[in-house]
VMD Tcl script that draws the C-alpha trace (Angstrom):
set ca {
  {25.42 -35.24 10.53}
  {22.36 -33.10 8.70}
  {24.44 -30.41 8.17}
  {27.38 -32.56 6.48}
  {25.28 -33.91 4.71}
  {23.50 -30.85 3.39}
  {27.46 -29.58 2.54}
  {28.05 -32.17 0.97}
  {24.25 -31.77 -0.90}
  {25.43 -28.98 -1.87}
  {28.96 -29.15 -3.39}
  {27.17 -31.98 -5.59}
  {25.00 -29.35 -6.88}
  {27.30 -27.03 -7.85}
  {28.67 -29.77 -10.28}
  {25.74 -30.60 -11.57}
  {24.19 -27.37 -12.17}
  {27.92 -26.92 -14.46}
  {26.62 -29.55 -15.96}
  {23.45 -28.46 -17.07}
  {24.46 -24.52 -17.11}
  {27.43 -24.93 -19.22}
  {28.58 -28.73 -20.06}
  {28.85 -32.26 -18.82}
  {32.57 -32.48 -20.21}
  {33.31 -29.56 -17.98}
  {32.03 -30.67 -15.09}
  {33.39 -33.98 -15.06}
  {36.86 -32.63 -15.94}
  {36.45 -30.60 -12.78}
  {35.06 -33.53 -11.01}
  {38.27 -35.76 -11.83}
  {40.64 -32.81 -11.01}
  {38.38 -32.66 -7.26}
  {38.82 -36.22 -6.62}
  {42.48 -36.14 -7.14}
  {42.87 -33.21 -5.31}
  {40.54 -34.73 -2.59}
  {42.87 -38.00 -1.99}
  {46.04 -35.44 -2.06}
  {44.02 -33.08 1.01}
  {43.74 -36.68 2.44}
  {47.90 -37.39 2.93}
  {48.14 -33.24 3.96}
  {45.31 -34.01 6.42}
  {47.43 -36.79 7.64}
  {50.42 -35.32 8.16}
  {48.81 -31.75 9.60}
  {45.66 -32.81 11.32}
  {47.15 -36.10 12.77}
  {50.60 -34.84 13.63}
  {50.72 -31.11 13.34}
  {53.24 -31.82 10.63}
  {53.74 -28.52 8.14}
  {54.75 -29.72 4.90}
  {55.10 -27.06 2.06}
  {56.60 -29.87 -0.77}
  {53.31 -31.56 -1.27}
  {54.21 -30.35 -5.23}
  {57.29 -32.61 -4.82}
  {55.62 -35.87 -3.50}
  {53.27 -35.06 -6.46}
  {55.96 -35.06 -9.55}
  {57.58 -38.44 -7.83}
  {54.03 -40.42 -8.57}
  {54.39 -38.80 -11.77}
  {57.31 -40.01 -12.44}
  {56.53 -43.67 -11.35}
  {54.06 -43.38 -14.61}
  {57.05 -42.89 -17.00}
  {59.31 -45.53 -15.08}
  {56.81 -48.54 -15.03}
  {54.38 -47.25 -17.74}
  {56.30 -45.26 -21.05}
  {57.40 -47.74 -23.53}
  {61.21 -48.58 -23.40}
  {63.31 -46.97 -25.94}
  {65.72 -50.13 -26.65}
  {68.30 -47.96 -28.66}
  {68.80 -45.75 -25.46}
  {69.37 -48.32 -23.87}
  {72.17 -49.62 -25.88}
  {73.61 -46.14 -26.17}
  {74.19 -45.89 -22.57}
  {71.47 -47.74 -20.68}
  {73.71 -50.16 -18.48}
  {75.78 -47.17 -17.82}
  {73.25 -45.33 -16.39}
  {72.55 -47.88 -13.85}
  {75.83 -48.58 -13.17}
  {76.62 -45.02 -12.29}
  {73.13 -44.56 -10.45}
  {74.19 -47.99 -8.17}
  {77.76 -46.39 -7.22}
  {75.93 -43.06 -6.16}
  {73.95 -45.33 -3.98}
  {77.15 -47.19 -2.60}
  {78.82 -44.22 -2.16}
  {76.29 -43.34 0.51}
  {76.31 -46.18 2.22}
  {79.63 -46.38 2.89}
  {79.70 -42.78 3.69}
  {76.74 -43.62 6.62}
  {78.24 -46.89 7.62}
  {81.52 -45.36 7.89}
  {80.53 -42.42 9.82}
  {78.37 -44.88 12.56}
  {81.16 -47.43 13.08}
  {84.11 -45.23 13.38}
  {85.36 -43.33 16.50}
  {84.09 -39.67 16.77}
  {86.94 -37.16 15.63}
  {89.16 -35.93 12.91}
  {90.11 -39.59 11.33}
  {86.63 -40.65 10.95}
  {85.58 -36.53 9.12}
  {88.16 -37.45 6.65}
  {87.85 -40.89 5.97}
  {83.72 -40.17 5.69}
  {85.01 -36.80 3.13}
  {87.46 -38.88 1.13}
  {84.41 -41.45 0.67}
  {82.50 -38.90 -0.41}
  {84.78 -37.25 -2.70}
  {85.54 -40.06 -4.33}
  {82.61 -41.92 -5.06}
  {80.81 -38.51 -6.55}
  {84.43 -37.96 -9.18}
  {83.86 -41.96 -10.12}
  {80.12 -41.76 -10.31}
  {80.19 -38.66 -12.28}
  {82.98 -40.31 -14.86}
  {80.50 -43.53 -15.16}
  {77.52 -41.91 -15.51}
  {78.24 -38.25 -17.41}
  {78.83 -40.91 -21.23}
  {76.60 -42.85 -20.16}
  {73.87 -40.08 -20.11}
  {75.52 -37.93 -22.78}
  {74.89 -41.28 -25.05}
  {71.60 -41.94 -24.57}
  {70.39 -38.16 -24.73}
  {72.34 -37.78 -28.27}
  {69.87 -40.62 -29.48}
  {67.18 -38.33 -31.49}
  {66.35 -35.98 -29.20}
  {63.70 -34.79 -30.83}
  {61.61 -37.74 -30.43}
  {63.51 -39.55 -27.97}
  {66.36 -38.95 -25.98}
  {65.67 -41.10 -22.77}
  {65.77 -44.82 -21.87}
  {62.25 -44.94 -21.05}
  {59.85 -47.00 -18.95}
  {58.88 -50.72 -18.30}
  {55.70 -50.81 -20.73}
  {53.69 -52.41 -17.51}
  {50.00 -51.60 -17.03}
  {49.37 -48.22 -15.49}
  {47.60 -49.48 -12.83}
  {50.75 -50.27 -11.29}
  {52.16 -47.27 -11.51}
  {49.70 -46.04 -9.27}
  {50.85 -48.02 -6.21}
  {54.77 -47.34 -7.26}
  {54.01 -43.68 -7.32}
  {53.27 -44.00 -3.77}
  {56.61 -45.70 -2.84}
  {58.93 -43.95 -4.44}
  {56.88 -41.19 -2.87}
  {57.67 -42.91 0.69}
  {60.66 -43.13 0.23}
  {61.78 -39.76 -0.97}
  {59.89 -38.80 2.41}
  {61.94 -41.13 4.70}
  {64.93 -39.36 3.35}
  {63.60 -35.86 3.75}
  {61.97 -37.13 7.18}
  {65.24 -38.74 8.28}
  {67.11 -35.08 8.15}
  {64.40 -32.31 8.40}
  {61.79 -34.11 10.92}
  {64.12 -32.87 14.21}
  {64.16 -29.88 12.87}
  {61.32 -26.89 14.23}
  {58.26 -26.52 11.98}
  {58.92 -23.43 10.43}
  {62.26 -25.68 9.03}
  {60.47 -28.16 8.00}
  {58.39 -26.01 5.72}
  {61.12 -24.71 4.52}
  {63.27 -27.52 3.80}
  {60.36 -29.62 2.49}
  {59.32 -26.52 0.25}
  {63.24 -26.35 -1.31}
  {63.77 -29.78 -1.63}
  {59.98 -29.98 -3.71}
  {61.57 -27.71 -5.87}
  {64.90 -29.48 -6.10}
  {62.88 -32.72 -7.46}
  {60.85 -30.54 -10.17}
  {64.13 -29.45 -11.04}
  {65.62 -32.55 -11.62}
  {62.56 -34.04 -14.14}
  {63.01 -30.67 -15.76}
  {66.83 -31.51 -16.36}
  {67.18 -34.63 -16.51}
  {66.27 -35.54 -19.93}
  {67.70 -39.16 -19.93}
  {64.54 -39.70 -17.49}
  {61.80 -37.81 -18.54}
  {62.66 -35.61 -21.72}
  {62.48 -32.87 -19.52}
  {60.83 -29.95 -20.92}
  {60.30 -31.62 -24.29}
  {57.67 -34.06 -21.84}
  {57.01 -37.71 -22.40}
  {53.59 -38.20 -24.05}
  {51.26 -40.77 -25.42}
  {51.43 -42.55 -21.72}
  {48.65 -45.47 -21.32}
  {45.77 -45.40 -19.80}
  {44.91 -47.58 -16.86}
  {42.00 -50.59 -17.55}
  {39.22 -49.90 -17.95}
  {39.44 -46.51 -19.74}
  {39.51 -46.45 -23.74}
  {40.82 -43.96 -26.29}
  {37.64 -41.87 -27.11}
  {38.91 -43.12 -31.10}
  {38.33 -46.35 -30.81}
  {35.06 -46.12 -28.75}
  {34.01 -43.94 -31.99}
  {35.07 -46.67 -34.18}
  {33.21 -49.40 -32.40}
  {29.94 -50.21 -33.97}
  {28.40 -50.66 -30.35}
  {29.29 -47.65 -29.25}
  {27.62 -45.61 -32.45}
  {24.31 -47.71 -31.83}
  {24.16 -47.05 -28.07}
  {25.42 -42.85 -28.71}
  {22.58 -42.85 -31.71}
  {20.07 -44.33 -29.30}
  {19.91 -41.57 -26.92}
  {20.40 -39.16 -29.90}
  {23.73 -38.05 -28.47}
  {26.57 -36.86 -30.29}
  {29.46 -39.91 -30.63}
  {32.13 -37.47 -30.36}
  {30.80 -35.95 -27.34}
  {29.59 -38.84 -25.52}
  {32.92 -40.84 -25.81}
  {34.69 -38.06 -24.07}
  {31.81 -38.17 -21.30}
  {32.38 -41.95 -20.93}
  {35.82 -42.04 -20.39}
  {35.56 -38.93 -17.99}
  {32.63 -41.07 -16.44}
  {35.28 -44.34 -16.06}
  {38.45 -41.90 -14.57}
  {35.41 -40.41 -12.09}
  {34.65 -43.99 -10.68}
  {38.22 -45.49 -10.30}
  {39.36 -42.10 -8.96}
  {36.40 -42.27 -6.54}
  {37.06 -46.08 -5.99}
  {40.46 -44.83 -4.26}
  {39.05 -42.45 -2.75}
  {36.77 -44.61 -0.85}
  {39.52 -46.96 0.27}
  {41.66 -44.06 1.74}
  {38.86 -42.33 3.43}
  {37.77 -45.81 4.76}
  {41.18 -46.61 5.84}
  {41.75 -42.61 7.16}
  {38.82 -43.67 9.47}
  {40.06 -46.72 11.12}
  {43.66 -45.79 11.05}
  {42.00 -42.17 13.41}
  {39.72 -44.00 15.19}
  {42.47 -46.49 16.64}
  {45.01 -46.33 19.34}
  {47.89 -45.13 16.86}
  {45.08 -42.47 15.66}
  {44.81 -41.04 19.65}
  {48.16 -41.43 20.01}
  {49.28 -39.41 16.87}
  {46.73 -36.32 18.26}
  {48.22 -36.97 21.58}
  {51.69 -36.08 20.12}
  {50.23 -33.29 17.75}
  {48.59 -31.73 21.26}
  {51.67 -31.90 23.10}
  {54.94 -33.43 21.78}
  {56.44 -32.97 25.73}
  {53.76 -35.49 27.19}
  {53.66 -37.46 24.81}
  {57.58 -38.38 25.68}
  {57.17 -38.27 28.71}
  {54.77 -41.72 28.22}
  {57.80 -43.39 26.70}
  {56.54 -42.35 23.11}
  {59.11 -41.91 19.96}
  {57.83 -38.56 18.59}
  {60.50 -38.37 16.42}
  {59.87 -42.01 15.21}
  {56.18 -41.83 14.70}
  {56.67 -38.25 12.79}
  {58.49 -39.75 10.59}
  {55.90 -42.77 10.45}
  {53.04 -40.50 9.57}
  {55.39 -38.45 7.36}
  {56.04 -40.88 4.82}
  {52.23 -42.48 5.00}
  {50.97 -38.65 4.21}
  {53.16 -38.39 1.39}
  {52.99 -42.12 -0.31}
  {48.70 -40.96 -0.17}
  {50.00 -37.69 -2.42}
  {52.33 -39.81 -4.49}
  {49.51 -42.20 -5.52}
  {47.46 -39.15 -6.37}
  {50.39 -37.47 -8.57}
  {50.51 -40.83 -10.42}
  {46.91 -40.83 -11.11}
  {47.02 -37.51 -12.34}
  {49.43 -38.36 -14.74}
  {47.79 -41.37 -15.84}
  {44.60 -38.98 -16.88}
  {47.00 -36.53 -18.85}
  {48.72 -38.61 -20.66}
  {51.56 -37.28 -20.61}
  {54.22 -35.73 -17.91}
  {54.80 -32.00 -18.32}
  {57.59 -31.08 -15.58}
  {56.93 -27.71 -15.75}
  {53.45 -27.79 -14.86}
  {54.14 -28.22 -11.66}
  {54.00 -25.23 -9.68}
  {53.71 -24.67 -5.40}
  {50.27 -22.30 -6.24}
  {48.77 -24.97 -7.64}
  {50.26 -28.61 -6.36}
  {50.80 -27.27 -2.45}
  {49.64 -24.30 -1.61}
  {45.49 -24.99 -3.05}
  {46.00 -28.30 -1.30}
  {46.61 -26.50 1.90}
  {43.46 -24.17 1.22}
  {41.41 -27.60 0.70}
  {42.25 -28.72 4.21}
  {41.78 -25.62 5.93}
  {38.46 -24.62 3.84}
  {37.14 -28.20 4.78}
  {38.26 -28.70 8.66}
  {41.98 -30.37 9.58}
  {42.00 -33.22 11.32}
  {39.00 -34.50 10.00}
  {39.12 -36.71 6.73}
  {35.43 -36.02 5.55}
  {36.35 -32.15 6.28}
  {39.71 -32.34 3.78}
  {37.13 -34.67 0.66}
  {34.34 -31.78 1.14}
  {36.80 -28.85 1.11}
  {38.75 -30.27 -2.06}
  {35.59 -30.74 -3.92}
  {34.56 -27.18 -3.11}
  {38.20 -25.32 -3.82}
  {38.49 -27.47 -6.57}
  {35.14 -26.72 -8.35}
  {35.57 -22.97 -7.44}
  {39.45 -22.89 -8.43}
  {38.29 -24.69 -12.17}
  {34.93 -22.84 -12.77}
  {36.21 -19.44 -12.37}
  {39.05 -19.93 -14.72}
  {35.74 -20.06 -17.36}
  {33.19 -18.15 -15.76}
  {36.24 -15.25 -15.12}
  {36.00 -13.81 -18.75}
  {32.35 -14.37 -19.17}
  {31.46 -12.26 -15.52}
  {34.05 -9.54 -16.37}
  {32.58 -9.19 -20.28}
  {28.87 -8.86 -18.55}
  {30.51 -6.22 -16.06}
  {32.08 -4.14 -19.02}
  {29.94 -4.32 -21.48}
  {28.07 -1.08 -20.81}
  {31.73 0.77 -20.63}
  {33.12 3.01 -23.47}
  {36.21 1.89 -24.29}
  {38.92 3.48 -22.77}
  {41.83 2.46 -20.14}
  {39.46 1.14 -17.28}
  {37.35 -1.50 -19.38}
  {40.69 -2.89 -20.74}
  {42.20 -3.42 -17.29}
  {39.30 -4.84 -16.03}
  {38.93 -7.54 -18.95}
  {42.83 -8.05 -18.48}
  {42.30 -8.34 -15.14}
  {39.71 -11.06 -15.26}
  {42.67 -14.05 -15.62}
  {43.26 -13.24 -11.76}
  {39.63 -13.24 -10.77}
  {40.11 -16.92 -9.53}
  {42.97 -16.10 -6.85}
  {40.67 -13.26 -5.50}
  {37.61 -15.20 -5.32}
  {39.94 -18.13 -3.46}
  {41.36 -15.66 -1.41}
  {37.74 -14.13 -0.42}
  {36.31 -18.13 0.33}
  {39.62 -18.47 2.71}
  {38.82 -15.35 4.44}
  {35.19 -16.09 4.61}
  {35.20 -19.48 6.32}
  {38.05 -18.21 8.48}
  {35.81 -15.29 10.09}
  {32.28 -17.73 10.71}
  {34.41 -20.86 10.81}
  {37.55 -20.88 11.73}
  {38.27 -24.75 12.45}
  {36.56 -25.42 9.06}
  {33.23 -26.24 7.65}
  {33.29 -29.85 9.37}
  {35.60 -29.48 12.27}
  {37.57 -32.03 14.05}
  {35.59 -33.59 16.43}
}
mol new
graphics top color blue
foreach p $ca { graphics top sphere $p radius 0.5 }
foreach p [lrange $ca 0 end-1] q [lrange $ca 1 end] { graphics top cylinder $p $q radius 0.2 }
display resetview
């Protein structure tokens, strides 16, 4: 317990010696980005250090709680929805039925040739009339000024409620990638969960009826109780209490709203790590290791594996989905191609090695370590590599080492990994 405790000492230092060294914006913009990244290490940590579960679409599971923040949060654009709003749904409800009928179909009739075609002709079908319902429909609504528009837009409710909606829509995008990929062997599953991430980035990039695409949905409202930094610097209160510690208004407002996402984002935090605990401490908890240890014994004492895979699955991925809606919520805005595996999977994976798998205090210190290091070099880079060349004539080597300073952050991430890998392999807190 000392030396978690020390870790954990020490990662605090490191954020506020940013503070002091180079600014308290900074740190507390890396600070938000750690906590977020600490409650996504907690759903990989679930489905890896409960269940031995390799999931490689953790970017995927990310963009869907973004996109709960445009669905329940964006304002509603009421002459898309004329254009070709009811359309849309229309279309989007046949798709549904289609498959339905297709699976209902398929489990009620007789094995053999009849019940292929009659399942095929169901799906034939109902894709040609979807399509021809919802191709105007979405042609409509995109032609609607698509420079400032385009889409149908959201519900207008408070963002706080996207947050929770994230994580559903999140669960249930994992059932259905659960329901086909979770027999499969866990090199498969990294691979299908890694192309099907990248099938639902390309959709919000595409799909400008739902998110304006690449042109990205903006101006997205922030959750209570976080203010626009302009209208904290046009409250009279606000001046007084800035002047009174002789602080710049400006500056401080952007502190105080950093200081308000810190606290809710730690406030979830909390409740996940609190309800990690129980949830590993309990019978499903030993049960879950017992299957990760060995899947064969495990069914052999009458348990599902399959079943409570697929349990943990979407419960791991509903965590990241509340996350990805949260981080959306601090943006602003949704940018669908800012999501990239590097950043959104493959540094989450780093987080829960770095910090121990299968331990939830392991995955929060190991995401607020990668994340400080992965956001401080990014600044510090340029500033290391200028002190390194500045006694250098110019000539070919100085300019590709300052060139070569943007990539100084995967080599120092790369040296950590290798680091804690040699003189601790299970992690800096290990399961226990």
């Amino acid at each position: 317990m000392t030396r978690n405790l020390l870790l954990f000492a020490g990662v605090a230092l490191l954020f506020v010696l940013t503070g002091f060294v180079q600014s308290w914006n900074l740190s507390l913009s890396i600070l938000n980005m750690a906590l977020l990244s600490a409650i996504m290490a907690m759903g990989v940590n679930m489905q890896w250090g409960y269940a031995g579960l390799f999931n490689t679409g953790i970017m995927g599971f990310t963009a869907m709680g973004g996109l709960a923040v445009v669905l329940i949060s964006s304002r509603p654009v009421p002459v898309g929805w004329e254009a070709g709003g009811t359309g849309i749904l229309a279309g989007l409800v046949l798709g549904v039925v289609t498959i339905a009928a297709a699976v209902y179909a398929s489990r009620t009739l007789p094995k053999g040739r009849k019940r292929n075609l009659i399942v095929a002709l169901i799906l034939v079908g109902g894709f040609v009339i979807y399509r021809a319902v919802l191709d105007p429909a979405v042609t409509a609504v995109e032609a609607n000024d698509p420079a400032t528009f385009g889409n149908i837009g959201g519900l207008g409710l408070p963002s706080l409620i996207a947050w929770p909606v994230g994580g559903i829509l999140a669960g249930i995008a994992a059932w259905a990638i659960g329901k086909t990929a979770l027999g499969l062997r866990s090199d498969y599953l990294a691979i299908a969960t890694l192309g099907i991430a990248e099938i639902i980035v390309a959709v919000l990039k595409n799909e400008d009826w739902l998110t304006r695409g690449v042109k990205n949905i903006t101006q997205l409202p922030r959750p209570w109780p976080v203010p626009m930094e302009v209208d904290l610097q046009q409250s009279a209160t606000f001046l007084g209490w800035a002047q009174s510690f002789g602080a710049d208004p400006v500056t401080m407002s952007t502190i105080l709203v950093k200081l308000l996402y810190a606290c809710l984002f730690g406030l979830v935090l909390v409740v996940i790590v609190w309800a990690s605990e129980r949830m590993l401490n309990s019978p499903w908890g030993r049960m879950m290791r017992a299957i990760r240890d060995n899947e064969v014994s495990a069914a052999a004492m009458g348990k599902d594996v399959t079943r409570r895979h697929l349990q943990v699955f979407i419960i791991g991925s509903a965590i990241v989905g509340v996350a990805g809606a949260m981080m959306t919520t601090m943006d602003g805005q949704l940018t669908p191609s800012s999501y990239n595996p590097l950043r959104y999977t493959f540094l989450i994976w780093v987080m829960v090695v770095v910090g121990g798998s299968g331990n939830n205090w392991g995955s929060v210190l190991g995401a607020l370590l990668i994340g400080w290091l992965w956001l401080i070099v990014e600044s510090l880079g340029p500033a290391v590599m200028g002190g390194i060349t500045a006694g250098m004539g110019d000539g070919w080597l100085k300019t590709h080492l300052i060139d070569s300073a943007q990539h100084m952050r995967l080599l120092t991430l790369g040296v950590i990994l290798l680091l804690v890998l040699r003189f601790s392999p299970r992690g800096l807190i290990p399961e226990k």
